[in-house]
C-alpha positions as CSV (number, residue, x, y, z in Angstrom):
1,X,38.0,119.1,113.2
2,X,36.8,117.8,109.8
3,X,36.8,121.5,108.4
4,X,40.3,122.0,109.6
5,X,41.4,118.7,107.9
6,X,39.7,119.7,104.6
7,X,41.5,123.4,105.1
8,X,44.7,122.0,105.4
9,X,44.5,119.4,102.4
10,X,42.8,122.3,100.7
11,X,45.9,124.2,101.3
12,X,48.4,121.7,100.1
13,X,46.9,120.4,97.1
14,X,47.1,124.5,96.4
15,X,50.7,124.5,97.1
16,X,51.2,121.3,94.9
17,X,49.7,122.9,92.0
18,X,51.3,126.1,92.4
19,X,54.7,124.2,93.1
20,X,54.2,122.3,89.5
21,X,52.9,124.9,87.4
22,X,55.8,126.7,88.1
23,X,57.6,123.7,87.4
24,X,56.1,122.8,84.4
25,X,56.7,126.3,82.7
26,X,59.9,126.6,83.3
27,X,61.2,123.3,82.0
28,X,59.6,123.3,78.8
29,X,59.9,120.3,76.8
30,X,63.4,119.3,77.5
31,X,64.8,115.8,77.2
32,X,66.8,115.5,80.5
33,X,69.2,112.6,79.3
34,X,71.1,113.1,82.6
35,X,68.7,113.2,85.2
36,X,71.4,114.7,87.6
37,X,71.2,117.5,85.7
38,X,69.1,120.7,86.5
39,X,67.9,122.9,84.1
40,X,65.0,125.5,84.1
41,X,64.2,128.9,82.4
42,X,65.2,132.2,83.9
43,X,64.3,134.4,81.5
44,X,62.0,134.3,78.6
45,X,60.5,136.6,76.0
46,X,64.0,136.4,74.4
47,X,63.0,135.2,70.5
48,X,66.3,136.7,68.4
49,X,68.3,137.7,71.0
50,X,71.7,137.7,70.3
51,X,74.0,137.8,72.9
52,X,74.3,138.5,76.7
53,X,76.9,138.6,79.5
54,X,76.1,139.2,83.6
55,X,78.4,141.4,86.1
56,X,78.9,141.5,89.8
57,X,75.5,142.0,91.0
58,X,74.0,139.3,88.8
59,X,72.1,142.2,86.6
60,X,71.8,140.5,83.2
61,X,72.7,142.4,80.0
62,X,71.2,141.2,76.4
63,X,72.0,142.0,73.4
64,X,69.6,142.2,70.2
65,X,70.2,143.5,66.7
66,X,69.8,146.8,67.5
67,X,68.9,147.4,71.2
68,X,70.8,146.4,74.0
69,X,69.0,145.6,77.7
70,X,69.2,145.3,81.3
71,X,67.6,142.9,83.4
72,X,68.7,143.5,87.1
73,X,68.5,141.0,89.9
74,X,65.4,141.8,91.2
75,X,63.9,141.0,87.4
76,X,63.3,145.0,85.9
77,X,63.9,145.6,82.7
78,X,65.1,148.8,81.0
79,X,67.0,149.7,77.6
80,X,70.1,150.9,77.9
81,X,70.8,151.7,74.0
82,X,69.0,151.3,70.5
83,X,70.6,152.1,67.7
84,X,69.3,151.3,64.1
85,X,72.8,151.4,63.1
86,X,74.1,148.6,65.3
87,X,73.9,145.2,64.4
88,X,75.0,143.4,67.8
89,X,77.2,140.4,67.6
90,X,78.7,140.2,70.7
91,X,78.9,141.7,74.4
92,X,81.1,141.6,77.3
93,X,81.3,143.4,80.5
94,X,84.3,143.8,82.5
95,X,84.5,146.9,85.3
96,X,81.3,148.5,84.4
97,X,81.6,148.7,80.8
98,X,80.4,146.7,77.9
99,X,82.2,145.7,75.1
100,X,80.1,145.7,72.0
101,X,80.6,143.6,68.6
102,X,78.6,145.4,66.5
103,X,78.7,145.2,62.6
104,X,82.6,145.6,61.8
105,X,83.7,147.5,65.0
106,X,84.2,147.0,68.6
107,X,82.6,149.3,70.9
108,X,83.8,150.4,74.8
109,X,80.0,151.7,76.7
110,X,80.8,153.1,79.8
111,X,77.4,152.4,81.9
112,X,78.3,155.2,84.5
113,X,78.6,157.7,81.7
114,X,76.6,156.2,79.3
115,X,79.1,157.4,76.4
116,X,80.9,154.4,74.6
117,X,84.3,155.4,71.9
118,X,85.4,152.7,68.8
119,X,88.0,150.4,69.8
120,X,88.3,148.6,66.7
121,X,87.5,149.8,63.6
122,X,87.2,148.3,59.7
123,X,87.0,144.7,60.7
124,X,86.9,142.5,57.6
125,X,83.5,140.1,58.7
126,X,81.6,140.8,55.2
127,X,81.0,137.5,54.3
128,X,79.9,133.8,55.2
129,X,81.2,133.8,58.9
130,X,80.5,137.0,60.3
131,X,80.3,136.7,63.9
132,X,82.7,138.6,66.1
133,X,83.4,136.7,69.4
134,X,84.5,138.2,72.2
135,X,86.6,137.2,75.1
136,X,88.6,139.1,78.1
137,X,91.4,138.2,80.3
138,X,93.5,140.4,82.4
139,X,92.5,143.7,80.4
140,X,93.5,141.8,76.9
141,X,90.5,141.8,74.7
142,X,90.2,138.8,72.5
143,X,88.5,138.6,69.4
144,X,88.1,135.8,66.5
145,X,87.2,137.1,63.0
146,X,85.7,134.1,61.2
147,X,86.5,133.6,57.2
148,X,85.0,135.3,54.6
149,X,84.8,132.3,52.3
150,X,84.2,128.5,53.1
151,X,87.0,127.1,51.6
152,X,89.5,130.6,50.5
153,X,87.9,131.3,47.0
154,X,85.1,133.2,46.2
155,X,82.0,131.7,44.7
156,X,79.6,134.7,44.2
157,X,80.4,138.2,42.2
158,X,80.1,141.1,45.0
159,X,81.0,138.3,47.9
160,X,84.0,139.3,50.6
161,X,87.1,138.1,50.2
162,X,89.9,137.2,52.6
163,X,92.2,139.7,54.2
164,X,95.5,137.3,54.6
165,X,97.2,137.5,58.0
166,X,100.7,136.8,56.6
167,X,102.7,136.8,53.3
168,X,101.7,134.2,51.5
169,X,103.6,133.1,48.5
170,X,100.3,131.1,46.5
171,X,100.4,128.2,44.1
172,X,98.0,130.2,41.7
173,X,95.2,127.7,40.5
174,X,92.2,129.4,40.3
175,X,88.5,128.1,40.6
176,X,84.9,127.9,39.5
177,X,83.2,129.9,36.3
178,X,84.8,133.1,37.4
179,X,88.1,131.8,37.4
180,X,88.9,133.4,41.1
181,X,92.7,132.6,42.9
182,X,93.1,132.8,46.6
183,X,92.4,136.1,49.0
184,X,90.9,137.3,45.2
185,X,87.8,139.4,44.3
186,X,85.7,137.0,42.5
187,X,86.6,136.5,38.6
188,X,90.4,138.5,39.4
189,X,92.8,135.3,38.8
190,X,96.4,134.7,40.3
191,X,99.6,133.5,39.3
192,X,101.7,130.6,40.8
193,X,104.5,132.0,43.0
194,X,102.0,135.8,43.3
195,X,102.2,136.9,46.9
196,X,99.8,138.4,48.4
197,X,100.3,141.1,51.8
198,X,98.9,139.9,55.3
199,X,97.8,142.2,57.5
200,X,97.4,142.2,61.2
201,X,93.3,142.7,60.7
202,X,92.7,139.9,58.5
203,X,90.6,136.8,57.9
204,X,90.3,133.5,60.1
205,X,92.1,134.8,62.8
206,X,92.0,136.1,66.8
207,X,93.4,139.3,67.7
208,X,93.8,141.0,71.1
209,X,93.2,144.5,71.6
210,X,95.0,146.0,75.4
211,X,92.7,148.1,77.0
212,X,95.4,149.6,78.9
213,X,97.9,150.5,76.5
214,X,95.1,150.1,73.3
215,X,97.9,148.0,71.3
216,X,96.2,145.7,68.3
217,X,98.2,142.5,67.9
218,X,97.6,139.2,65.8
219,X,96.9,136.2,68.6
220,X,96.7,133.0,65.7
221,X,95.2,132.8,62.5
222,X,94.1,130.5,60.0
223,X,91.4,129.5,62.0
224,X,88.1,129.1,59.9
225,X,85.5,130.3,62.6
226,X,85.0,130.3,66.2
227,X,81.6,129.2,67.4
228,X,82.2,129.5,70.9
229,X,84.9,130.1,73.8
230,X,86.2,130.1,77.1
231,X,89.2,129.9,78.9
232,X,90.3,127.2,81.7
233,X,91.2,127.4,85.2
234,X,95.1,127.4,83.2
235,X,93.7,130.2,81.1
236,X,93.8,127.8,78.5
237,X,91.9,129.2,75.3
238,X,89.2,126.5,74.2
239,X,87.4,127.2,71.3
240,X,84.7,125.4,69.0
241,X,86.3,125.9,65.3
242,X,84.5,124.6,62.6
243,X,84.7,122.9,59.8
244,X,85.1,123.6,55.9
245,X,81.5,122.6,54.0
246,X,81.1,120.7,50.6
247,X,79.0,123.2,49.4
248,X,81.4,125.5,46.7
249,X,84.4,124.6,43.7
250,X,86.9,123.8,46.4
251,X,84.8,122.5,50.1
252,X,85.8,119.6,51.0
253,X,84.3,116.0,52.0
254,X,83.5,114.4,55.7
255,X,84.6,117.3,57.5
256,X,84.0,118.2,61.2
257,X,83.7,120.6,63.9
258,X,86.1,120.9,66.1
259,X,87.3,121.8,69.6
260,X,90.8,123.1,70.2
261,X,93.0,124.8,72.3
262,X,94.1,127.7,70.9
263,X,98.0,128.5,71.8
264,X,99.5,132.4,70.4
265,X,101.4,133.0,67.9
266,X,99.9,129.9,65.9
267,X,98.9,128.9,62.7
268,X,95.9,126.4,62.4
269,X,96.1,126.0,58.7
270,X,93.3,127.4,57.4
271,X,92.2,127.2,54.0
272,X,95.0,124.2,53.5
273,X,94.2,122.1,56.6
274,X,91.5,121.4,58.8
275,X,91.2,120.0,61.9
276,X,95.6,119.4,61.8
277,X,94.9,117.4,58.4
278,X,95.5,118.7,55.2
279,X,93.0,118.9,52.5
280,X,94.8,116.7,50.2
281,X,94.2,113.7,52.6
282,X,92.4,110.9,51.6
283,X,89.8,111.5,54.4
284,X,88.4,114.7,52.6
285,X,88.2,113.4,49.3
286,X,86.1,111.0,47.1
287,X,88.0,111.0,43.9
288,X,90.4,113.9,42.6
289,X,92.4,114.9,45.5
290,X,92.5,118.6,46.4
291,X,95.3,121.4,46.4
292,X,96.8,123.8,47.9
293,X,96.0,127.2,47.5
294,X,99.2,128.4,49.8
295,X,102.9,127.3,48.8
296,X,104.9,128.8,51.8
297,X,103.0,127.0,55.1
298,X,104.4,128.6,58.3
299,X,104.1,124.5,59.8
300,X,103.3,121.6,57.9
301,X,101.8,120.4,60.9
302,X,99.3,122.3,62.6
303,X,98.0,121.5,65.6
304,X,95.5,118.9,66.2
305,X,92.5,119.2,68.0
306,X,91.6,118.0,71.1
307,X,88.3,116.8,69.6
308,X,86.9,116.2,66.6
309,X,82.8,116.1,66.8
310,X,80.5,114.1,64.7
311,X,78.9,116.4,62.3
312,X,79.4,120.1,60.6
313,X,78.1,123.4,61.0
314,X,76.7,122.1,64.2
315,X,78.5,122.8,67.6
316,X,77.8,126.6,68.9
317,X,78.3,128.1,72.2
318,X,80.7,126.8,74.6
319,X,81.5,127.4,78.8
320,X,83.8,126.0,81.3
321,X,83.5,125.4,85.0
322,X,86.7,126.5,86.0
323,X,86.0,125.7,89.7
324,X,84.8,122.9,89.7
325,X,81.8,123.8,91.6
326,X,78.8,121.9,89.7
327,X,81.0,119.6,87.4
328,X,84.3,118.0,87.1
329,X,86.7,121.1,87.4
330,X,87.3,122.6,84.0
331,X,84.4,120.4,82.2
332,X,82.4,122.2,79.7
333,X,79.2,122.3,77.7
334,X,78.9,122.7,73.9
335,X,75.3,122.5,72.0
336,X,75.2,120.8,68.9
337,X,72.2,123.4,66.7
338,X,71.6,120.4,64.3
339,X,70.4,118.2,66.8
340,X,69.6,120.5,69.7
341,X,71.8,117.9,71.3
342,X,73.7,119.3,74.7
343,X,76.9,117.9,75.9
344,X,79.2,118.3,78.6
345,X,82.8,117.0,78.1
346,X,85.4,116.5,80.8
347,X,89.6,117.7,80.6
348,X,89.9,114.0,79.8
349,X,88.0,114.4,76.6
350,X,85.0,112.4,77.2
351,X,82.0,114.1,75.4
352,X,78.3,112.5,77.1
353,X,74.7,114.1,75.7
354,X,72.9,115.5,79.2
355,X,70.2,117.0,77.3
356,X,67.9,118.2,74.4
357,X,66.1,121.1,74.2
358,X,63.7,120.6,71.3
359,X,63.1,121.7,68.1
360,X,62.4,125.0,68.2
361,X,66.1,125.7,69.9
362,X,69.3,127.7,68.7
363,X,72.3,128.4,71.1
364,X,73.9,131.4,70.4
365,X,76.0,131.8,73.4
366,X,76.7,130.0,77.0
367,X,78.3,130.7,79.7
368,X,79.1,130.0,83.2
369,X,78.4,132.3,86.4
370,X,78.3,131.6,90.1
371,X,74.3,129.7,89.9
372,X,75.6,127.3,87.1
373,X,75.3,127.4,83.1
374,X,73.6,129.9,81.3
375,X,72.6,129.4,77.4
376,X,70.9,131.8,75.5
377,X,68.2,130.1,73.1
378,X,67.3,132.7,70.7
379,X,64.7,129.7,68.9
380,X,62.6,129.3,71.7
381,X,63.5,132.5,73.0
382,X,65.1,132.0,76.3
383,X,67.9,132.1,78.7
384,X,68.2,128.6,80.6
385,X,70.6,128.1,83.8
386,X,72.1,124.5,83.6
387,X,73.4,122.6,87.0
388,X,74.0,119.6,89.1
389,X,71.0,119.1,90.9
390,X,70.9,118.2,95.0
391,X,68.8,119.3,97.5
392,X,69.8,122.7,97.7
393,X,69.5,123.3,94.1
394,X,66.2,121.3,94.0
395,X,64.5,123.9,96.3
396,X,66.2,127.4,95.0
397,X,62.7,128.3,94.7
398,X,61.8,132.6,93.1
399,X,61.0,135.0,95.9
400,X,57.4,134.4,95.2
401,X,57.2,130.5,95.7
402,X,59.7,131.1,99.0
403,X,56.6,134.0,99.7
404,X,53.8,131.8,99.2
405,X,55.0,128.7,101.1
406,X,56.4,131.3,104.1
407,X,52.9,133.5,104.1
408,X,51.1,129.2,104.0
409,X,53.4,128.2,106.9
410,X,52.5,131.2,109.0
411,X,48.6,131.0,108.8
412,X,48.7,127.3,109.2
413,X,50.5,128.4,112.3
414,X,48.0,130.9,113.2
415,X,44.6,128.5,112.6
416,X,46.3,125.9,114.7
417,X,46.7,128.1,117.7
418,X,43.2,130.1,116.9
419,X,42.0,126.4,117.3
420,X,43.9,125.4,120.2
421,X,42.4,128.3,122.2
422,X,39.3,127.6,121.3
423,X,39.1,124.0,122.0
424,X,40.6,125.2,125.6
425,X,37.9,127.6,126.0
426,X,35.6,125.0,125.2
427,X,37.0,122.7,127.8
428,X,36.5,125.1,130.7
């Protein structure tokens, strides 16, 4: 009896250890502020990645500079393309195809033929913002080109200018050593009352390309960059935007990130307003107010955001629970990079850190599936899920713990009847 005691707390304390070592690696060092809150690594191995989307099946695709992967449900891993001229910004599936960002073109792969055809061509992201989001909806392909420049004028000889989305009439002060105006190669100067030609593939602006019918069209514009989107159980477009930097000869003071919903046929203001404000507002400056660069505004009051965050150059990645089905319906989670903060914020704007992920971590992308969150951390190098914990979650054990503990449950079985019999035997 004492052997069969010692096997069986032999066995658990096995269990126990196995239980927590899997625990233990696959929480890393994160600061659960929200103890409610689960969140574990799927996937790691990940350093650099770039990008990633999931379909149907739950087969995970992920995106690198060059090489784009497959990791299917039951965890095998195979390339599905490298190509040392790609330079991957963003992916999408949608009816088994991917839809690939990739230096200044968006790509269509067909993964049944394994052929992929240019969608969008000559896409003016040369300069400081040059992430291409994507985003899909009903066969309409979205897709935000960020700005070229900080702040509309260029700083550097050889940097990217900005492609203007409409024809703007321009005040004509020019800026810094070169003497650059507005949309301008550097040093080239421009006059007050010059116009300059917009163009539907331009700067600071989301366009949507129809699959079906393959039309380009101009969504909004003067929108500075988008670090992240989703849409809402409205289809409600809400997108981190951020801020303008006091970093050249015309950034601005005490700026923010922002998140906003982002309505067509819209202009957000950028380079003469920022977050609804113009840049001649008191708030921005310290001293010498600034000017306009544009004299014909489409609105002299954009819309505002729907929050303005703390800080600048911070907020990345961004996914909503449409459902409702692990948060408050339509609530959804935004990392802050500076502080490897993560929040979640409700429809009724309340923004509440739930986590940090230590200092090794950089979102590049999140978003949500039918198992919760997922956030790509190409820092540490992994892909986290993110949900409510309750007893179900709590014990969505791998196939291998579920293994060990049913394979343990069976022999324990199997012992205590062996040593049933026997003692039976020996009472005859």
């Amino acid at each position: 009896m004492k052997r069969f005691i010692k096997f069986i707390l032999a066995a658990l304390i096995i269990v126990s250890i196995s239980f927590g070592i899997y625990k233990f690696k696959n929480r890393y060092d994160f600061n659960v502020i929200n103890k409610n809150i689960n969140l574990s690594i799927k996937i790691k191995g990940l350093k650099d990645a770039r990008s990633f989307d999931l379909d149907e099946e739950g087969n995970i695709y992920l995106a690198f500079n060059d090489t784009l992967k497959i990791i299917n449900k039951n965890g095998n891993n195979d390339v599905i393309i490298r190509d040392s001229h790609f330079d991957i910004l963003d992916i999408l599936y949608y009816k088994e195809k991917l839809y690939i960002a990739t230096d200044n073109r968006i790509l269509e792969y067909d993964l049944v033929t394994n052929n992929y055809k240019e969608l969008v061509t000559n896409i003016p992201n040369l300069g400081i913002n040059k992430k291409v989001n994507l985003l899909l909806k009903d066969d309409k392909l979205y897709f935000a080109i960020g700005s070229n420049t900080n702040d509309g004028i260029v700083n550097e000889k050889g940097g990217a200018f900005e492609i203007p989305t409409n024809n703007w009439i321009l005040v004509g002060d020019n800026y810094g050593e070169g003497k650059t105006g507005a949309f301008s190669p550097y040093s080239i100067s421009t006059e007050k009352g010059q116009t300059v030609e917009g163009k539907i593939l331009g700067n600071a602006a989301i366009l949507t390309y129809d699959l079906k019918t393959e039309e380009l069209k101009l969504f909004s514009h003067g929108i500075r960059n988008v670090a992240g989107w989703d849409m809402t159980s409205e289809d409600k477009i809400i997108a981190i935007v951020g801020g303008i930097l006091d970093t050249t000869v015309r950034g601005i003071k005490n700026d923010r990130d922002y998140i906003y919903e982002i309505k067509g046929d819209r202009w957000y203001g950028w380079p003469d307003y920022s977050g609804g404000d113009p840049i001649t507002s008191p708030r921005f400056t310290e001293g010498e107010a600034h000017k306009f660069l544009i004299k014909n505004h489409i609105n002299k009051n954009p819309d505002a955001p729907i929050y303005q965050y703390k800080d600048v150059a911070a907020l990345n990645g961004l996914a909503i629970d449409k459902e409702g089905k692990y948060f408050e319906k339509d609530t959804l989670i935004v990392a802050d990079n500076k502080s490897r903060d993560l929040y979640s914020m409700t429809p009724k704007g309340n923004l509440i850190a739930i986590a940090n992920l230590g200092s090794e971590s950089k979102i590049e992308k999140i978003k949500f599936a039918d198992d919760g969150f997922y956030l790509l951390d190409s820092g540490f190098g992994a892909l986290y899920t993110l949900n409510m914990s309750n007893f179900s979650r709590k014990f969505n054990l791998p196939y291998g713990i579920w293994a060990f503990i049913i394979a343990f449950i069976i022999i324990l079985i199997s012992v205590m009847l062996i040593k049933n019999k026997k003692n039976k035997k020996n009472a005859k």
